[in-house]
MARTI-296221 format. One record per residue: residue in three letters; chain; y, x, z of N, C-alpha, C in turn. Coordinates in nm, 4 decimals. Layout:
REM residues N
+------+-----+----------+----------+----------+----------+----------+----------+----------+----------+----------+
: type : mol :      n.v :      n.u :      n.w :     ca.v :     ca.u :     ca.w :      c.v :      c.u :      c.w :
+------+-----+----------+----------+----------+----------+----------+----------+----------+----------+----------+
:  ALA :   A :        Y :        X :        Z :        Y :        X :        Z :        Y :        X :        Z :
...
+------+-----+----------+----------+----------+----------+----------+----------+----------+----------+----------+
REM end
This chain:
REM residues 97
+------+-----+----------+----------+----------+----------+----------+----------+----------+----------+----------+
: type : mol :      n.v :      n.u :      n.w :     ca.v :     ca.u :     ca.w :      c.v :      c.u :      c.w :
+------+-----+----------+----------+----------+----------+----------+----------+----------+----------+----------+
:  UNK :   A :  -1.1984 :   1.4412 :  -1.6158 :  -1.1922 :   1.3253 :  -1.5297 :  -1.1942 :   1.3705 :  -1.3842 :
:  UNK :   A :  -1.1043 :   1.3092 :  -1.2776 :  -1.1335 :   1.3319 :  -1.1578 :  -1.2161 :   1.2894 :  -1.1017 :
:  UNK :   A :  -1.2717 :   1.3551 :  -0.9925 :  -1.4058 :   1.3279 :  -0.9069 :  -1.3280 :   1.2439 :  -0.8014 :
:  UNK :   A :  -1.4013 :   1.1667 :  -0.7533 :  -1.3928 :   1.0396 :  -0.6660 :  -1.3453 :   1.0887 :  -0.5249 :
:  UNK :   A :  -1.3572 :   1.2195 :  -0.5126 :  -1.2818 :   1.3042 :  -0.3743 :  -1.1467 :   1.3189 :  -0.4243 :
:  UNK :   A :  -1.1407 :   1.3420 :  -0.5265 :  -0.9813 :   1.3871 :  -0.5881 :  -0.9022 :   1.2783 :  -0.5821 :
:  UNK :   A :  -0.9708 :   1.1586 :  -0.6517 :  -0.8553 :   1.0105 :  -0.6306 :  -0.8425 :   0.9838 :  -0.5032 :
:  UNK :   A :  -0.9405 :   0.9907 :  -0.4420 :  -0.9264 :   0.8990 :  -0.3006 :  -0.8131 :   1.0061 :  -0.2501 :
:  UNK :   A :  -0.7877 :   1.1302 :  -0.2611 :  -0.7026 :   1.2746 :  -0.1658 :  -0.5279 :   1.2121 :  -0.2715 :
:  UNK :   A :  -0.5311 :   1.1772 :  -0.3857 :  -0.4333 :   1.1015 :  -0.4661 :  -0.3862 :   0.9755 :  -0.4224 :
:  UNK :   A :  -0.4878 :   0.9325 :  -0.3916 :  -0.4588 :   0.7102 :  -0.3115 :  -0.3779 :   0.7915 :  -0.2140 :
:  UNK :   A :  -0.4254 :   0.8343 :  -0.1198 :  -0.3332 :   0.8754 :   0.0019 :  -0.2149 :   0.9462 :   0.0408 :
:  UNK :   A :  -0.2210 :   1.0280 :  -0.0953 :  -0.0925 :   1.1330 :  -0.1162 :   0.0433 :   1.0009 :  -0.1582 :
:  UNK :   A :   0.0137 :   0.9262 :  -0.2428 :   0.0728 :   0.8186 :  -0.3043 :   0.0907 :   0.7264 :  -0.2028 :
:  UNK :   A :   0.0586 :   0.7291 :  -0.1254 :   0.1173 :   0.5731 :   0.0070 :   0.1672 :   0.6937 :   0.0791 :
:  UNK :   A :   0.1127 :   0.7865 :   0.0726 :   0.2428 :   0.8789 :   0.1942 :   0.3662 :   0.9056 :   0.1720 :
:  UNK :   A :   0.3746 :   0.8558 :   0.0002 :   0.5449 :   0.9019 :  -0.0858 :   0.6078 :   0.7778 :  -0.0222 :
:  UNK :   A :   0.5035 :   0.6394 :   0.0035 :   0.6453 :   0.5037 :   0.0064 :   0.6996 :   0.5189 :   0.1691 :
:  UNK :   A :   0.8292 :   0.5133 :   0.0690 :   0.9334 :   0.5770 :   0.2171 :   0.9496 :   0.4256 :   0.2879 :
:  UNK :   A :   0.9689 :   0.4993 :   0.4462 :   0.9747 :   0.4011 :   0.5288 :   1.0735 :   0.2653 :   0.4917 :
:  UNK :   A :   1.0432 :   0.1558 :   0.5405 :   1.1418 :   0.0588 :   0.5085 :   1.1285 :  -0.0008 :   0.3371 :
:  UNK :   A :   0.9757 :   0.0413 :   0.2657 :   0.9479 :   0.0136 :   0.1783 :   0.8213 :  -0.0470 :   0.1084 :
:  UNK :   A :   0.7704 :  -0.1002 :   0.0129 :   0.6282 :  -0.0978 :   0.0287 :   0.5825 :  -0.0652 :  -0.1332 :
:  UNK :   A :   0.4878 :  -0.0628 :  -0.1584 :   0.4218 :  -0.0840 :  -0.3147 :   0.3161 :  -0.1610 :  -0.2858 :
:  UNK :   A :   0.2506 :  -0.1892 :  -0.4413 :   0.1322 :  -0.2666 :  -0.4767 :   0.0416 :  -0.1733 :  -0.5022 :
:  UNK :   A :  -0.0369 :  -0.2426 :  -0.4593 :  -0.2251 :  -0.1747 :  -0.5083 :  -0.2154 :  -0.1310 :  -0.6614 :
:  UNK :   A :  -0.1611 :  -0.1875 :  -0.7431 :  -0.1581 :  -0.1916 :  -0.8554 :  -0.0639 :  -0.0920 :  -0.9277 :
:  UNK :   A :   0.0459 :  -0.0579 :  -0.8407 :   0.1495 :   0.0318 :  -0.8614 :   0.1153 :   0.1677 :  -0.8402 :
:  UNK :   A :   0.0257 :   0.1885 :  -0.6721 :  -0.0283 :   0.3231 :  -0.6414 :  -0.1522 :   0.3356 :  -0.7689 :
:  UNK :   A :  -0.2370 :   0.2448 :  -0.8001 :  -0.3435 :   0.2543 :  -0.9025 :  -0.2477 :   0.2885 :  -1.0585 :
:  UNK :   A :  -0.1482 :   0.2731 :  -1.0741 :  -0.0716 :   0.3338 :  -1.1761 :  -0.0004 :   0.4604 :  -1.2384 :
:  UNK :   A :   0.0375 :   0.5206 :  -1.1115 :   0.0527 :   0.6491 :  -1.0221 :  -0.0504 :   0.7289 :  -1.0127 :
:  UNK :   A :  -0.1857 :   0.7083 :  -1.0122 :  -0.3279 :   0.8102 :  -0.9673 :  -0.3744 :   0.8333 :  -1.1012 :
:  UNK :   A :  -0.4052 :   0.6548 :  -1.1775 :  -0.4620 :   0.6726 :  -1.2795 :  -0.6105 :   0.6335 :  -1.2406 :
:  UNK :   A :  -0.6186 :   0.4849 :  -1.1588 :  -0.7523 :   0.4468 :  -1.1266 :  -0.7264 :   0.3152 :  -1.1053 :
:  UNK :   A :  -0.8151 :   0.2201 :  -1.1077 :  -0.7910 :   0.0857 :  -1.0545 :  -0.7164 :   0.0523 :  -0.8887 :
:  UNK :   A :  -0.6609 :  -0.0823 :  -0.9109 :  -0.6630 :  -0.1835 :  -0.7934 :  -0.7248 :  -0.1671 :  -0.6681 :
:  UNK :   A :  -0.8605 :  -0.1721 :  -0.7087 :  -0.9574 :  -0.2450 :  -0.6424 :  -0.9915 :  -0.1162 :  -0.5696 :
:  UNK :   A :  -1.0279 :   0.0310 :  -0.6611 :  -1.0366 :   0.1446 :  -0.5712 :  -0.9286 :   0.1929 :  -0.4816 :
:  UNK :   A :  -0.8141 :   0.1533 :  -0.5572 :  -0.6817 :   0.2027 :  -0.3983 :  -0.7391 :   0.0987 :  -0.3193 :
:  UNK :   A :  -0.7567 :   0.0038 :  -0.3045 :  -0.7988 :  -0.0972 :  -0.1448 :  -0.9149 :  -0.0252 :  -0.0803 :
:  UNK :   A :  -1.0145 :   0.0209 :  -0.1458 :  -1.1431 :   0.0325 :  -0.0884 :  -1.1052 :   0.2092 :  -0.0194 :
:  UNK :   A :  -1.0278 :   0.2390 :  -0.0828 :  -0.9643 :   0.4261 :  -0.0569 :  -0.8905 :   0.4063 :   0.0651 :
:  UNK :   A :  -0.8033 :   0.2865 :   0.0943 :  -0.7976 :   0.3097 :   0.2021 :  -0.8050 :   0.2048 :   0.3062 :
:  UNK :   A :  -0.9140 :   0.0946 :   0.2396 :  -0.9826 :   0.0163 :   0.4239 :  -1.1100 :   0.1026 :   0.4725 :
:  UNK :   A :  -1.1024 :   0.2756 :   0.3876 :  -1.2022 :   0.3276 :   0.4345 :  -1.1333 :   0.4757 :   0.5151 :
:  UNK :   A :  -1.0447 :   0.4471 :   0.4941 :  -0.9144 :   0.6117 :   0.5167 :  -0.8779 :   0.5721 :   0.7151 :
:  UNK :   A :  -0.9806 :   0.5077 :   0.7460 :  -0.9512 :   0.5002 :   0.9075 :  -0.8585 :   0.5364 :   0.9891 :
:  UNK :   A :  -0.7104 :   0.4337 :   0.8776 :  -0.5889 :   0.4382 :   0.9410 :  -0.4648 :   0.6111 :   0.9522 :
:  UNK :   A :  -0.5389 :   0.6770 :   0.8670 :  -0.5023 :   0.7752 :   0.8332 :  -0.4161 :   0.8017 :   0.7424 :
:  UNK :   A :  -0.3348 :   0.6691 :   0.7023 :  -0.2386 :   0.7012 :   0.6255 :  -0.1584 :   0.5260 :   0.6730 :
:  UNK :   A :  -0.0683 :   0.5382 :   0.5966 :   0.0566 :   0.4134 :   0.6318 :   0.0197 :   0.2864 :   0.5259 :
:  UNK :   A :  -0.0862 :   0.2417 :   0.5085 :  -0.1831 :   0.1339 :   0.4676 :  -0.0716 :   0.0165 :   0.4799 :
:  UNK :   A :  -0.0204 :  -0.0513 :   0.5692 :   0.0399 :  -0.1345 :   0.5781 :   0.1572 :  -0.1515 :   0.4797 :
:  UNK :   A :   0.2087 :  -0.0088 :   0.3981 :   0.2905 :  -0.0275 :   0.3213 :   0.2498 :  -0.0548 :   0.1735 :
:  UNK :   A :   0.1350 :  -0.0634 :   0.1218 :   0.0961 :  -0.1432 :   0.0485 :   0.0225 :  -0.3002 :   0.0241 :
:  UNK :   A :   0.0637 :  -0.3376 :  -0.0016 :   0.0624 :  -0.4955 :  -0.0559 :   0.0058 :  -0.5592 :  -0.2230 :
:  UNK :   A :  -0.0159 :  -0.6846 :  -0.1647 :  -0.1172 :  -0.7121 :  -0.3115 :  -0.0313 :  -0.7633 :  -0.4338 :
:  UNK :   A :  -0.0164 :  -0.7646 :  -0.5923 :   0.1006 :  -0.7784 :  -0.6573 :   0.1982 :  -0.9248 :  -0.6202 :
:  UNK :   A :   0.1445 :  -1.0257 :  -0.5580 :   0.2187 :  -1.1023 :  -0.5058 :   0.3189 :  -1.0756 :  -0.4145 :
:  UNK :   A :   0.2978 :  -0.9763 :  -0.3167 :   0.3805 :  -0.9383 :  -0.2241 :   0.3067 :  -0.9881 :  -0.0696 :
:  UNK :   A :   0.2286 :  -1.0345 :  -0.0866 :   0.1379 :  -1.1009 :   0.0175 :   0.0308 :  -0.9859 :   0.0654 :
:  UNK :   A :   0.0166 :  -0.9629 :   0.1780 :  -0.1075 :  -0.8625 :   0.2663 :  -0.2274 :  -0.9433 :   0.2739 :
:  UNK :   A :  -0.3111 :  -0.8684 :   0.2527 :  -0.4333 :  -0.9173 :   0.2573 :  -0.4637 :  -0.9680 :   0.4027 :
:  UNK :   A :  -0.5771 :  -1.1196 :   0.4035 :  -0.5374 :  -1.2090 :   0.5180 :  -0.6032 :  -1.1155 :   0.6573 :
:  UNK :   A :  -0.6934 :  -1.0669 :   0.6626 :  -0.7492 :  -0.9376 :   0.7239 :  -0.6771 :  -0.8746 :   0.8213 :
:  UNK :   A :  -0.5158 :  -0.8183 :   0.7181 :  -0.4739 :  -0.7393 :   0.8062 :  -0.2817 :  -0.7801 :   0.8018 :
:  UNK :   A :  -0.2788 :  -0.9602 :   0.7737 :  -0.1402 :  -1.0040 :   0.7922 :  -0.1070 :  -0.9680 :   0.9638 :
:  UNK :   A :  -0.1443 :  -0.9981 :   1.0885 :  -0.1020 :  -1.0064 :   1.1887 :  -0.0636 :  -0.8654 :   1.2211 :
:  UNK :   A :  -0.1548 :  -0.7403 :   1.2204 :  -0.1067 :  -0.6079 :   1.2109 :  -0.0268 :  -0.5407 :   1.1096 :
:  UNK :   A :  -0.0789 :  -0.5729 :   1.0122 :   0.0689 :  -0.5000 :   0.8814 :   0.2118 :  -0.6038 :   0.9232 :
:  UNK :   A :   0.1918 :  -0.7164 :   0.9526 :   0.3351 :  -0.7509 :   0.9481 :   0.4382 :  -0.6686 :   1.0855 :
:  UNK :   A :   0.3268 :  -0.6994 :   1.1731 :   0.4315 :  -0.5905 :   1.2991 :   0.4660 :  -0.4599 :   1.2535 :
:  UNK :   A :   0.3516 :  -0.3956 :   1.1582 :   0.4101 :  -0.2693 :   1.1204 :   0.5480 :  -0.2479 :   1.0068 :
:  UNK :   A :   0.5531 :  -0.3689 :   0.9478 :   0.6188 :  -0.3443 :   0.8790 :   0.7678 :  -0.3695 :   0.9143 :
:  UNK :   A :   0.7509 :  -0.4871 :   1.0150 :   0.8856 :  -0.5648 :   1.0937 :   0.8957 :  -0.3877 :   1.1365 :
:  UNK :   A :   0.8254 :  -0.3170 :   1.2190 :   0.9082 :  -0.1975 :   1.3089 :   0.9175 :  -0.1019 :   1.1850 :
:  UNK :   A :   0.9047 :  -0.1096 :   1.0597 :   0.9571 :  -0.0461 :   0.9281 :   1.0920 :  -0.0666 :   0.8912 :
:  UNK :   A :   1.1298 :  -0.2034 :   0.9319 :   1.2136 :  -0.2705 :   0.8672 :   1.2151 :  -0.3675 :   0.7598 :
:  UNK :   A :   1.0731 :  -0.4003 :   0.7422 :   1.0843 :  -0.4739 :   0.6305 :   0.9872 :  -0.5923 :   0.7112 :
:  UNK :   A :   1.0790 :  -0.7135 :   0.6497 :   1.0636 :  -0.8425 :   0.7304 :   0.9696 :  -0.9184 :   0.6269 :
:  UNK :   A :   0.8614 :  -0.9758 :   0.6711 :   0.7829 :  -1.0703 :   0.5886 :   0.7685 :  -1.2472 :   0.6476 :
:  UNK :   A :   0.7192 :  -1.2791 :   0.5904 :   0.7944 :  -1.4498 :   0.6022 :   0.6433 :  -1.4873 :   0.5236 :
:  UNK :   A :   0.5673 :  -1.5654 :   0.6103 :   0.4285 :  -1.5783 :   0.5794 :   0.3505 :  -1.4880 :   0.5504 :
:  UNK :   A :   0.3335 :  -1.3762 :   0.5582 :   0.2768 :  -1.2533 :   0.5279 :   0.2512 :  -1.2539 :   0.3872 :
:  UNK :   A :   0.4325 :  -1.2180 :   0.3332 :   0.4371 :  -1.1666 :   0.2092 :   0.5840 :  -1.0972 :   0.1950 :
:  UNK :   A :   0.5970 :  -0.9873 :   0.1420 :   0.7168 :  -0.9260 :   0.1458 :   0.7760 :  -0.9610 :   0.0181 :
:  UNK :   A :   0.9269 :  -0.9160 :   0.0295 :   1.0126 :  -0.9656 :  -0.0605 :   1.0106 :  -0.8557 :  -0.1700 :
:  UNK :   A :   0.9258 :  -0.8283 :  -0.2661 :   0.9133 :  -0.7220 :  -0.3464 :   1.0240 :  -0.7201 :  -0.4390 :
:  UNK :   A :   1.0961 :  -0.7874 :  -0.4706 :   1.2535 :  -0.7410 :  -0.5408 :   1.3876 :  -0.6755 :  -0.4506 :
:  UNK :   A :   1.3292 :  -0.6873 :  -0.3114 :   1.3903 :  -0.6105 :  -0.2267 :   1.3296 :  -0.5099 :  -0.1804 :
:  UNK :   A :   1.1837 :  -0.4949 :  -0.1695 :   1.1737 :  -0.3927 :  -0.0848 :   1.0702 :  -0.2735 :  -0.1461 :
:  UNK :   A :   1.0606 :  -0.3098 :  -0.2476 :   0.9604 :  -0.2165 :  -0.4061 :   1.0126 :  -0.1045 :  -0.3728 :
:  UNK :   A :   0.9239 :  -0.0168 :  -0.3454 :   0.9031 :   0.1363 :  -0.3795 :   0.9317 :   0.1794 :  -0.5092 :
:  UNK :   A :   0.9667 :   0.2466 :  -0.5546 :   0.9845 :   0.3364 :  -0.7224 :   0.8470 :   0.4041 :  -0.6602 :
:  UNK :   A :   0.7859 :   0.4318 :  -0.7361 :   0.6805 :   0.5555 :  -0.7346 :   0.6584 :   0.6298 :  -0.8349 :
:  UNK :   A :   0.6820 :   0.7402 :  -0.8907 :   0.6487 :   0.8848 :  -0.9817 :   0.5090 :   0.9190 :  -0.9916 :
+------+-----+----------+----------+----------+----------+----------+----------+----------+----------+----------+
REM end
């Protein structure tokens, strides 16, 4: 089993793969590591902006309400346009390995 330094160094390696102009779900990077949801969120509202956070999103396609006004500018200068602070995830889904 991995130690809780190893996933969290995995959460981050995994949002650094979604290429610009793209996003994934909490649920997608937690699929990819091999850990919950709930620990990719907490891996990185604790990763003090040290990785590209804004490109993940919750399985609705909606950003958490917290951080809609800043992830959406980040994502508009990504390229990816959100419309109530929720992205168009049949357009703009990451593949992730």
């Amino acid at each position: 089993m991995a130690s809780m330094a190893e996933l969290a160094d995995s959460i981050l390696l995994a949002t650094e793969a979604i290429p610009t102009g793209q996003v994934s779900t909490y649920g997608d990077i937690a699929k990819v590591v091999g850990c919950g949801p709930r620990l990719v969120a907490r891996v990185l509202a604790g990763s003090g902006g040290e990785t590209c956070w804004w490109r993940v999103v919750r399985a609705d396609g909606t950003i958490a309400p917290h951080l809609v006004a800043e992830g959406s500018r980040r994502l508009a200068a990504d390229g990816v346009p959100t419309r109530s602070g929720r992205v168009d995830l049949t357009r703009f889904r990451a593949v992730l390995d």
